[in-house]
N, C-alpha and C positions, 0 to 999 in steps of 0.2 A: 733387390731393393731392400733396405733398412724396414725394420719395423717400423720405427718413429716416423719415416715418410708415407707408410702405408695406411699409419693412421693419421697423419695430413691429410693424407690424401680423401681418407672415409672423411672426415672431420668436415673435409671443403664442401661434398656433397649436402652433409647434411645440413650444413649451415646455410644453401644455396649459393655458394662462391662458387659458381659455375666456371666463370671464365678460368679461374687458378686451375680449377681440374682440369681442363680440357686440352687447357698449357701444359701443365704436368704431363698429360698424359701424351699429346700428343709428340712431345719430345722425349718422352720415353719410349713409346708402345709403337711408334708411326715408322720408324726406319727397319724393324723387326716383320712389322706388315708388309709392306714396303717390296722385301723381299721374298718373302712366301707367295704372293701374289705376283711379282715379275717371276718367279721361277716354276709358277705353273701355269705362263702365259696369260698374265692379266696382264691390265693396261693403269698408270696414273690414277686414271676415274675411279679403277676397282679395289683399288688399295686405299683410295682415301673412303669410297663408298662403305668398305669392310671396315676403316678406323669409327665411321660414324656409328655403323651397327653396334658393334663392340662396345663401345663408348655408353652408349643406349641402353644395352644390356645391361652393363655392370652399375651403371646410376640407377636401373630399375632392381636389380639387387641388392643394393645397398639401402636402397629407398624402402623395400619392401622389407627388410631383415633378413635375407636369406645365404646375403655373403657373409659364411664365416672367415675368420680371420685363420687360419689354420693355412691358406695357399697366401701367395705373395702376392700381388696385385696386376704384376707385371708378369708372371705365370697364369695366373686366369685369366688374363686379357687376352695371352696371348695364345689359350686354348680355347677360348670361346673364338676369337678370330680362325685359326685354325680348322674349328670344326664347321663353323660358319663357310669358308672358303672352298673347303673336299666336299659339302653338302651340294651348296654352289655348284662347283665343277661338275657332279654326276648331275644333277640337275638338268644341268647345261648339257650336258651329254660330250662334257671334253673328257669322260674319261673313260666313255662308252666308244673305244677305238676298237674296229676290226679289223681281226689275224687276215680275214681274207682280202682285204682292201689295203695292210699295212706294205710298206715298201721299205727299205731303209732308207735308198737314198731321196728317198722323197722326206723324212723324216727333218724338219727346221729345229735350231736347237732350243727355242720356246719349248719344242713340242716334246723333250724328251725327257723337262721335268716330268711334264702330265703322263708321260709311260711311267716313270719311276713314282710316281701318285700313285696309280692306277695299282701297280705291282705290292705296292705297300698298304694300298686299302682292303684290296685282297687277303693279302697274309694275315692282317689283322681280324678280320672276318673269318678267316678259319681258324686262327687261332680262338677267338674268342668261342665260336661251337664247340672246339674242344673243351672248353671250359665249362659246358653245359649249360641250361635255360637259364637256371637263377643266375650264377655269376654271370654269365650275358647280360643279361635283363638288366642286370646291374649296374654294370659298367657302361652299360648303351645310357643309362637314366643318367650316370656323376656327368658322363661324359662330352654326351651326343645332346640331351636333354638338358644338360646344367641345369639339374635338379636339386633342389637340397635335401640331403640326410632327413631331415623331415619327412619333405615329402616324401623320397622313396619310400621310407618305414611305412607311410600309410597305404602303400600301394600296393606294397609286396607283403604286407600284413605283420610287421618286424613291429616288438613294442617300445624298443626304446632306440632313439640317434643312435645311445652306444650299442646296441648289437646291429646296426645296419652298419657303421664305421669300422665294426670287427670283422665282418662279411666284405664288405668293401676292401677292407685292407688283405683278409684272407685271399680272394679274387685275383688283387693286384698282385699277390707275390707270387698263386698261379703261376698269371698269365706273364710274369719278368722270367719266371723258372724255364717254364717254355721257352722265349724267346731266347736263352742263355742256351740251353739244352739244343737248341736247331741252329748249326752253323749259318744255314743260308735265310734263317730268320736273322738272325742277331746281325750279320750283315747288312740285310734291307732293313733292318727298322733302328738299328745304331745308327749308319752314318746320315750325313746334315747334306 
């Protein structure tokens, strides 16, 4: 998505043009959900219920000042849904499936997104120990936490945005290095 839209888009919130946003958003962000949730077995209700959270989210970030313009709109929406949905699922315990109880051919093909989740929420959990407490810590707060740079710096005791943004970004090319460097990472966690 264009800059100029993305700041339509901030623009409509602040002005309370609720409806434009929601229109915007939802034809943008809603077919993207849509699919992440059919393909790890949700249903219509769960895709529109995760459009509403989302939605929620990003108007209380933007409300509060906390979304910087630096990510796209249609990329943070569609990582806070994202992390909203795998939170969800473990939650839910669909992705707490057991080896002793698994069968193949019992396996429906709803159910072999939520393995292929399940195998990549993993990877990334070890990956990210490899990366050690802080850069964990870290990446768990951008990520999991949709936190802002602010905040983190006050938590992890960093004194300014820009040396949490340079930890932050040191972390991420970590943790891209890794997953380049491990064939069978870079498999599971490239393809869509």
């Amino acid at each position: 998505m264009s800059n100029h839209i993305d700041r339509a888009i901030i623009e409509a919130i602040k002005t309370n043009n609720n409806s434009k946003f929601i229109e915007l958003m939802y034809a943008r962000i809603f077919p993207k959900i849509k699919k992440l949730v059919f393909t790890g077995g949700g249903s219509p209700e769960d895709a529109k219920d995760l459009l509403h959270d989302t939605i929620l989210i990003f108007f209380k970030y933007v409300r509060e000042h906390k979304y910087e313009m630096n990510t796209e709109v249609d990329a943070f929406l569609y990582t806070v849904a994202k992390n909203r949905w795998i939170n969800k699922a473990i939650k839910d315990k669909r992705l707490e499936i057991s080896d002793q109880n698994f069968d193949d051919a019992m396996v429906e093909p709803s159910h072999i997104g939520l393995l292929y989740s399940k195998e990549r929420v993993s990877a990334v959990r070890v990956i990210l120990d490899k990366l050690g407490d802080r850069c964990k810590e870290l990446l768990m707060m951008v990520y999991y936490d949709d936190k802002s740079m602010k905040e983190i710096g006050e938590q992890m005791g960093y004194t300014t945005t820009d040396a949490v943004k340079t930890k932050h970004y040191k972390c991420k090319q970590r943790m891209i290095a890794m997953v380049q460097d491990n064939q069978a990472y870079r498999e599971l966690l490239t393809t869509t």
